[in-house]
C-alpha positions as CSV (number, residue, x, y, z in Angstrom):
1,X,0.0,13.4,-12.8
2,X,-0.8,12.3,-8.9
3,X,1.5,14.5,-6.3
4,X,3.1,10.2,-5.5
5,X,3.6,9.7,-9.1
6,X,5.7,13.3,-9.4
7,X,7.5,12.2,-5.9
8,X,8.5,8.6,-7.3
9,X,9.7,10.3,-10.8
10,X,11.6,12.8,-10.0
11,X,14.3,10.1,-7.8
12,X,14.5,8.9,-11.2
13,X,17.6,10.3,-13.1
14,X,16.6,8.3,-16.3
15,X,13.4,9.4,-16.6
16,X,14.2,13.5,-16.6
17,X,14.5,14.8,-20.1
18,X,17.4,15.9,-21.5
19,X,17.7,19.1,-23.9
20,X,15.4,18.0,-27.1
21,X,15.9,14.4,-26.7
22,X,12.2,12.8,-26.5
23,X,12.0,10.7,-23.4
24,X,11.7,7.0,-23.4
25,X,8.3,5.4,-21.3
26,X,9.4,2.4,-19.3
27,X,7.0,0.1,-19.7
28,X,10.0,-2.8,-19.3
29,X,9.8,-3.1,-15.1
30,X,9.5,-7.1,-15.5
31,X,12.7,-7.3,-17.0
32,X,14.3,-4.7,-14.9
33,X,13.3,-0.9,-13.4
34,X,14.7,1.8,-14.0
35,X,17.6,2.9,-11.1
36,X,16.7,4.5,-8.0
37,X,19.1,7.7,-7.8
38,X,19.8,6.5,-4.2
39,X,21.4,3.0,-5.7
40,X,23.3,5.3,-8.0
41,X,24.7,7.6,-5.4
42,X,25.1,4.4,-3.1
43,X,27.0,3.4,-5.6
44,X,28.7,6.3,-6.7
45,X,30.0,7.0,-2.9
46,X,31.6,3.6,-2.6
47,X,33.6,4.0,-6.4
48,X,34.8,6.9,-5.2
49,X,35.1,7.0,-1.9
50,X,38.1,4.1,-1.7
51,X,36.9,0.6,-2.5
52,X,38.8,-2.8,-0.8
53,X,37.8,-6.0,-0.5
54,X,36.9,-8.0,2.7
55,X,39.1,-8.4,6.4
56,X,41.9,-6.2,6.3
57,X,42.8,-3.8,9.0
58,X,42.6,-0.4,6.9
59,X,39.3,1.8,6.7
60,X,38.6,1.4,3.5
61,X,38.1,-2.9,4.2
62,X,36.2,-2.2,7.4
63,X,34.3,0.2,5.4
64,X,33.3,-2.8,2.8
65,X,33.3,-5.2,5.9
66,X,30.3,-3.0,7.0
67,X,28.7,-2.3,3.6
68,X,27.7,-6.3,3.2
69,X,26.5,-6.3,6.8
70,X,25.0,-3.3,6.5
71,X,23.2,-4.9,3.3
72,X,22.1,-8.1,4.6
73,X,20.4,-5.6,7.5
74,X,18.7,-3.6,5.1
75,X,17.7,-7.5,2.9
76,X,16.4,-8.4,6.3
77,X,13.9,-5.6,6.7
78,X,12.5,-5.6,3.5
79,X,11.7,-9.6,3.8
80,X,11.7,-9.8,7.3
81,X,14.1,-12.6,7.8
82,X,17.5,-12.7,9.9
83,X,21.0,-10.4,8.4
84,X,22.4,-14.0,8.4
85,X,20.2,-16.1,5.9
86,X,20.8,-12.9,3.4
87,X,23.3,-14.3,0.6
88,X,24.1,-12.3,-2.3
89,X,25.5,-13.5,-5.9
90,X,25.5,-12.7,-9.8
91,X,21.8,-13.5,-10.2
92,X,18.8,-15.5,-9.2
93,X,19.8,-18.1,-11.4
94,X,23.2,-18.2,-10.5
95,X,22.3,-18.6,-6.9
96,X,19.9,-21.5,-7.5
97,X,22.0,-23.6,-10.0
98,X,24.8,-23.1,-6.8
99,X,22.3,-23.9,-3.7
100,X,20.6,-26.9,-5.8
101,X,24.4,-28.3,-6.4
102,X,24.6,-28.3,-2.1
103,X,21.5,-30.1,-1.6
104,X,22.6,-32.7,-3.9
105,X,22.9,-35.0,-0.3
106,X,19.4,-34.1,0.7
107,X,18.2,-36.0,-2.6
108,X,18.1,-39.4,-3.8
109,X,17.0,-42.2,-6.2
110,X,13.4,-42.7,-6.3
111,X,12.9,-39.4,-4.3
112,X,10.5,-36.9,-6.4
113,X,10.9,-33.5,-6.9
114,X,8.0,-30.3,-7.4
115,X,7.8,-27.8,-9.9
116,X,5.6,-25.6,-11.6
117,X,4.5,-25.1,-15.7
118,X,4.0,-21.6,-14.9
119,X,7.2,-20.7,-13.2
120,X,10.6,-18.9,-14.8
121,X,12.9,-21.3,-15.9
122,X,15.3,-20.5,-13.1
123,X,12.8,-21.8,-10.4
124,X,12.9,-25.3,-12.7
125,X,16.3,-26.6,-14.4
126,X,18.4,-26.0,-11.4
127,X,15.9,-28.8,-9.8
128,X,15.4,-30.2,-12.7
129,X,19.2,-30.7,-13.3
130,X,19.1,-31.9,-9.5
131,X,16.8,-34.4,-9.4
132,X,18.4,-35.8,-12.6
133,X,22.0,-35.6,-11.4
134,X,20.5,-37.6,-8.4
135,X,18.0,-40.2,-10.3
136,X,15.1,-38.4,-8.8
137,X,11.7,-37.9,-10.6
138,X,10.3,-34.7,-11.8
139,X,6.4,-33.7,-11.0
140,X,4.8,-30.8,-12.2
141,X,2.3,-28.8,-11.0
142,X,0.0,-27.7,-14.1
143,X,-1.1,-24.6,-15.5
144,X,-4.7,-24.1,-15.9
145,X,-4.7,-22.7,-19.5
146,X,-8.1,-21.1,-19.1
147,X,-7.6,-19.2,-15.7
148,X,-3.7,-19.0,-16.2
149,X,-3.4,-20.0,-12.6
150,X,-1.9,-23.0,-11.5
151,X,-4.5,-26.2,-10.7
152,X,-3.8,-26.6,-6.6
153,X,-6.5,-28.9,-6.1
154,X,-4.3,-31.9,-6.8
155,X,-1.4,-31.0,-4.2
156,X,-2.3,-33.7,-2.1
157,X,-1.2,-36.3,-5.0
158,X,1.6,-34.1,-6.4
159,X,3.3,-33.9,-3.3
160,X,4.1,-37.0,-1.4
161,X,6.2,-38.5,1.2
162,X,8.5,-39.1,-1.8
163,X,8.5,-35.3,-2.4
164,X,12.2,-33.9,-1.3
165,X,12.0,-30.4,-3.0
166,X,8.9,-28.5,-4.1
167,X,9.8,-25.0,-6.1
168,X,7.6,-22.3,-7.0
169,X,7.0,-18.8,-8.0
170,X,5.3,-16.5,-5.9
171,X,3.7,-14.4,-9.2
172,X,4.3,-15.2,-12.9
173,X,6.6,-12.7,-14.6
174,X,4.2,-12.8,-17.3
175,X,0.7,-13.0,-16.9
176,X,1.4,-11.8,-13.2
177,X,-0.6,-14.5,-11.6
178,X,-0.4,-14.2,-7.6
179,X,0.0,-17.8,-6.2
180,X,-1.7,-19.1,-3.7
181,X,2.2,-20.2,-2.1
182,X,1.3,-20.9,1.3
183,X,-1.4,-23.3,0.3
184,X,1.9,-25.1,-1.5
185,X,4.3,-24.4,1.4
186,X,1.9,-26.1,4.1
187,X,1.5,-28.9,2.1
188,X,5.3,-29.5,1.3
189,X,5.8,-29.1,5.4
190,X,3.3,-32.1,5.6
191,X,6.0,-34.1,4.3
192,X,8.9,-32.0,5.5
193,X,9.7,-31.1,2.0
194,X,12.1,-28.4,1.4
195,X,10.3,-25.3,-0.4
196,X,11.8,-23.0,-2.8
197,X,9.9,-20.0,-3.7
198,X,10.9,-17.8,-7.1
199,X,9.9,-13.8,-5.7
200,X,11.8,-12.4,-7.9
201,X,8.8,-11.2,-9.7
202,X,6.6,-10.3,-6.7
203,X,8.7,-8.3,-4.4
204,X,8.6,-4.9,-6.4
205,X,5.2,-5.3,-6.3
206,X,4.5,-6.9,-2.8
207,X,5.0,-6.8,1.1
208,X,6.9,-10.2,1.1
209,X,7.7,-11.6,5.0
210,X,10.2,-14.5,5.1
211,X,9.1,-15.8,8.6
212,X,5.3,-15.9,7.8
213,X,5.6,-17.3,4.9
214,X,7.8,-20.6,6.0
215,X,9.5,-20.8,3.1
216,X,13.3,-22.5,3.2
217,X,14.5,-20.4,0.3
218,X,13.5,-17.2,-1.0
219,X,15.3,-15.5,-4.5
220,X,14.6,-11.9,-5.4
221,X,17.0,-9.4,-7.7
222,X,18.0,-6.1,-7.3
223,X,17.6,-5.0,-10.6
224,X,14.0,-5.6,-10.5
225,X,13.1,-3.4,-7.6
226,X,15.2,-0.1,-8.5
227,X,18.5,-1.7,-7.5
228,X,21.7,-3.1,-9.5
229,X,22.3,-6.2,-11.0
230,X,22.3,-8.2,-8.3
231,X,21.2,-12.0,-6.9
232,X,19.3,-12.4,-3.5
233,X,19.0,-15.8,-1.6
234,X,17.4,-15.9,2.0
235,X,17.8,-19.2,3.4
236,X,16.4,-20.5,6.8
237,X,19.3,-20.8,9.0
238,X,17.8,-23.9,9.7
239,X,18.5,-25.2,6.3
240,X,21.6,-22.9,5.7
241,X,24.0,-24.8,8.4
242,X,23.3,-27.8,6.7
243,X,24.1,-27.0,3.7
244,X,27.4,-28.4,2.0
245,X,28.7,-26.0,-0.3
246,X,31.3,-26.3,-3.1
247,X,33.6,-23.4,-1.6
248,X,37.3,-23.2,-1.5
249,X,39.0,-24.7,1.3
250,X,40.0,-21.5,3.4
251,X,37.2,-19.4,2.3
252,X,35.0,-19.1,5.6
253,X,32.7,-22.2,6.6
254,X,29.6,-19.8,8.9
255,X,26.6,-18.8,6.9
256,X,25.9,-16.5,5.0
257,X,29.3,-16.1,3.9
258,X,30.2,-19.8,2.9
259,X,28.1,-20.0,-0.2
260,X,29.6,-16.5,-1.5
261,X,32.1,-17.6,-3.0
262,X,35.0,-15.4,-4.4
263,X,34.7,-11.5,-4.2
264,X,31.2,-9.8,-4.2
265,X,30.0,-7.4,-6.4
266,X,30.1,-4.5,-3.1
267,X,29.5,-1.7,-5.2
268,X,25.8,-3.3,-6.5
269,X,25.5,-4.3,-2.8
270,X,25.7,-0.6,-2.4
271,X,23.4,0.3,-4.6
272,X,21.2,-2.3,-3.2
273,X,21.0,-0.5,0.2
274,X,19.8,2.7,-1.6
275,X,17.4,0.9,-3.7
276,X,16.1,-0.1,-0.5
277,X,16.4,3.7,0.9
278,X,14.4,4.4,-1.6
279,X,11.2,1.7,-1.1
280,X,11.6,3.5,2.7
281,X,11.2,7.2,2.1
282,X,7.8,6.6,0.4
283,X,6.4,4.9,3.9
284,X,5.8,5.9,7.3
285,X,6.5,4.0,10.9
286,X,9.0,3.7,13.0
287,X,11.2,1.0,11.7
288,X,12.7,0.5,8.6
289,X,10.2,-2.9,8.1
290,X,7.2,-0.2,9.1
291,X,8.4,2.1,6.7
292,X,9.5,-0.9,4.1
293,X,6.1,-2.1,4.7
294,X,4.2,1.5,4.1
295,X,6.2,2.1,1.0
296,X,5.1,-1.1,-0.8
297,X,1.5,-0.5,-0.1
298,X,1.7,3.1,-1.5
299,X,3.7,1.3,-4.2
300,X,0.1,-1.0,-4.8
301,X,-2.0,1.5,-4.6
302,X,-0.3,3.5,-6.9
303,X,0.0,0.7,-9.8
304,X,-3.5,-0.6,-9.2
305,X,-4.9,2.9,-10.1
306,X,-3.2,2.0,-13.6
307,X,-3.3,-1.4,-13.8
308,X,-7.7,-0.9,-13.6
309,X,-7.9,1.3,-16.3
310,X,-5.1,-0.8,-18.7
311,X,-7.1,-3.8,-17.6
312,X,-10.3,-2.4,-18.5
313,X,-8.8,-1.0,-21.9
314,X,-6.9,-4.4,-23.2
315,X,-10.2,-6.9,-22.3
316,X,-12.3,-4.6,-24.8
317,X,-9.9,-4.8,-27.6
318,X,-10.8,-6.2,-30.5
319,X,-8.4,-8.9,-32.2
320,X,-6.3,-8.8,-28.8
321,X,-6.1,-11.9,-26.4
322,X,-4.9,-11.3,-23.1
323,X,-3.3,-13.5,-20.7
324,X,-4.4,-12.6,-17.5
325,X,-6.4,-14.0,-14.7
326,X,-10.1,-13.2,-14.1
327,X,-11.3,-11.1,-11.2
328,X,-10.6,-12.0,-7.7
329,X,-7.5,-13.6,-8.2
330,X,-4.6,-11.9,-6.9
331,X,-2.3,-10.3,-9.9
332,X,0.8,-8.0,-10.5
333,X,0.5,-5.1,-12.9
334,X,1.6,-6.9,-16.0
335,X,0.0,-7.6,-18.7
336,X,0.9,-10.1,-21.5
337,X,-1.4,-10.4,-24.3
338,X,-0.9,-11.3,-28.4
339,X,-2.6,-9.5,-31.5
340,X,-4.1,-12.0,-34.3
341,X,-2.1,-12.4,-36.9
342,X,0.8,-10.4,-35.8
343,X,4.2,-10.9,-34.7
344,X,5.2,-10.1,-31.4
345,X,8.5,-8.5,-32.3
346,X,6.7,-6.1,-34.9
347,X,4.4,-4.7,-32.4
348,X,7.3,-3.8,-30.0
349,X,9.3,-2.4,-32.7
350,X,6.5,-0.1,-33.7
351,X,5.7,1.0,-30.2
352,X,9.8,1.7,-29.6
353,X,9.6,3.7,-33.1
354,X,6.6,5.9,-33.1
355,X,5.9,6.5,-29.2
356,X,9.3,5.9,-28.0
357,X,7.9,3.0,-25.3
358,X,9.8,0.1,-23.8
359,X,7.8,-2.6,-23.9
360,X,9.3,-6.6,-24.6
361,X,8.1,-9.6,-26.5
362,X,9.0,-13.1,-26.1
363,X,8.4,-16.3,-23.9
364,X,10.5,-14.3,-21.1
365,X,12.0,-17.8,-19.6
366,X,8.8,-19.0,-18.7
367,X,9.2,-21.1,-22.3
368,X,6.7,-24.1,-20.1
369,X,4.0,-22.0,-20.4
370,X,4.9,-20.5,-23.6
371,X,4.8,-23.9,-25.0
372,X,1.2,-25.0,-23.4
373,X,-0.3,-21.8,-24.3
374,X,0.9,-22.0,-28.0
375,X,2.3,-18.3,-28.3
376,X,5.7,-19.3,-29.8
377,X,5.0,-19.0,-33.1
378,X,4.4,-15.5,-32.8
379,X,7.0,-14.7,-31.1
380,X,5.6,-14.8,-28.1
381,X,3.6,-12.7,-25.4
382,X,3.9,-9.1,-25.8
383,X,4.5,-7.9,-22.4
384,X,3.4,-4.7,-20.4
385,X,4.9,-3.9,-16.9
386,X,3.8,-1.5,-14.8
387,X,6.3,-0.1,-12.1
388,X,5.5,2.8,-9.2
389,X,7.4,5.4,-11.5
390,X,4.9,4.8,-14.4
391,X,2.1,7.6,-14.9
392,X,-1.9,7.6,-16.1
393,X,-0.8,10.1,-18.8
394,X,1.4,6.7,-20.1
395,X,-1.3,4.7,-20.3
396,X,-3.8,6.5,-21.8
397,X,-0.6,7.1,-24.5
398,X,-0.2,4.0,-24.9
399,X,-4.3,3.0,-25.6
400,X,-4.2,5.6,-28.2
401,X,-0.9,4.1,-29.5
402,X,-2.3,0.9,-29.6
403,X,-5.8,1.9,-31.5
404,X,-3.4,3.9,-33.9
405,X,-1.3,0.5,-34.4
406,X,-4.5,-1.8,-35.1
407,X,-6.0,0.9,-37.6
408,X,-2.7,0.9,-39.8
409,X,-2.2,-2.9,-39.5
């Protein structure tokens, strides 16, 4: 095991055995990583260290006062955007279904809408639901079934000066796909189309920057970069003012705090900070974004080291087809592939049996795909993720899990 790999582990209080108990193997990062030990003792601290809620005059609500701005900070300089286009809420999808309900004034009949057949569902039916609500049409941008990448040479007659709203997702959470978004985001500004991008996937894997990018609105979650269960929404300020929110009538009307509405989850915001801690002790510089920055590219380097040699192992095996990009396109380390003739559910049930691994089967939300690629009838796309925390030793347990599996099946 590299000296990085024994650093990330051990700030991982799930992953430390216990007595006789034979540890698990976490190969389940797309759905959610395991928990930094900073979130947890972020989160521990503010339990039990007197909670409150927002605006009163006693230490214990300035204390929470500061936690959420201390959060949006600490948002900021991982994505590089302003502390005040940082909104936080139950989920990504949460967060979307809410903003698309405000920019119900910014579409109309006969307007089109943008999205992809590769993306998550929660990048599509909240503007899906939208443009119908408003009599708008849908247009989707198509997945290439051979090169599972999305087909951007039509952008030009996808998106029009109809086009309101173009939505999509930065890497697949399945075959892990890195999309070409700015190519899609510089189009979209050709017709001052508002842009949603879906990074929910890509930022435990990827430096992302807000301000280069020229996004409107940006969603990543907590839970999938060592945090909490927690929703993320950056939204150009630009954008944000404008927005018209359902909110209740005192609640306060200044971004970011008018489309949070009700009480916040502060103790995940919390743990969000430490999650955050954590991405910032593996780097180097002298900010937090230096550092921020640093960390995710020891983070890459780290996975790509495993994700060459699982690469390398799933193309040669027989009777397996795998659902992954060729070379030279950009991908995260997950992998999604099928086995002839076997379900998806028996293969995962095996692995969780006999080598006490976490790995998931099904369509995973992104059910457009799922459809076009015809996996759903068995079961789905069993699905490999790799996170910083996972080892070589893993891998080469799971090849030899694998061989074992086809030999007896």
């Amino acid at each position: 095991m590299s000296s990085l790999a024994a650093n990330i582990r051990a700030a991982f209080p799930a992953l430390q055995q216990s007595g006789d108990q034979v540890p698990f193997i976490y190969f389940d990062g797309p759905g959610g990583t395991q928990m930094a030990k900073q979130a947890i003792e972020g989160m521990l601290a503010y339990i039990t260290g007197g909670m409150a809620n927002l605006h009163g005059a006693f230490p214990t609500s300035v204390g929470t006062d500061n936690l959420l701005l201390e959060g949006r900070k600490a948002v900021a300089d991982l994505l590089h955007c302003a502390p005040e286009e940082v909104a936080f809420g139950q989920n990504m999808t949460t967060l979307a279904f809410s903003i698309a309900r405000s920019l119900g004034s910014f579409i109309s009949s006969g307007d089109e809408v943008v999205v992809t057949e590769m993306d998550h569902r929660a990048n599509v039916d909240p503007w899906v639901t939208l443009a119908k609500d408003k009599g708008a049409q849908v247009r989707f941008i198509e997945l290439n079934p051979d090169t599972y990448t999305l087909n951007l040479d039509r952008l030009d007659e996808l998106i029009t000066e109809k086009t309101k709203l173009v939505a999509v997702g930065m890497s697949s959470n399945v075959t892990g796909t890195v999309t070409d978004v700015r190519r899609v985001i510089a189009r979209a500004k050709e017709v001052n189309a508002i842009v949603v991008v879906d990074a929910v996937h890509a930022v435990p894997h990827l430096p992302i920057d807000f301000q280069e990018l020229g996004c409107d609105i940006l969603f990543c979650s907590a839970y999938k970069f060592f945090g909490p269960h927690i929703g993320i929404a950056v939204i150009a300020a630009s954008l944000f003012e404008k927005l018209q929110v359902y909110k209740l009538a005192p609640a306060p009307q200044q971004i970011p705090d008018k489309l949070e509405t009700g009480t916040q989850n502060h103790e995940a915001i919390a743990g969000l900070i430490g999650a955050i801690t954590f991405i910032e002790q593996l780097g180097e510089g002298h900010t937090r974004r230096e550092r921020l920055v640093s960390g995710m590219q020891r983070i890459e380097e780290h996975e790509q080291q495993l994700t060459d040699r699982l690469e390398s192992f799933l193309r040669q095996m027989p009777g397996l087809k795998l659902y992954r990009a060729a070379e030279g396109t950009n991908k995260t380390p997950t992998f999604a592939f099928t086995l002839s003739g076997i379900k998806a559910r028996d293969v995962t049930s095996w692995f969780a049996e006999h080598y006490h691994m976490c790995i998931a089967d099904g369509h995973f939300y992104a059910s457009t795909m799922a459809d076009k690629l015809g996996v759903n009838p068995m079961g789905g796309w069993i699905r490999i993720g790799l996170a910083p925390y996972n080892t070589m030793e893993e891998v080469v347990l799971f090849e030899k899990g694998l061989k074992e599996f086809m030999a007896t099946h």
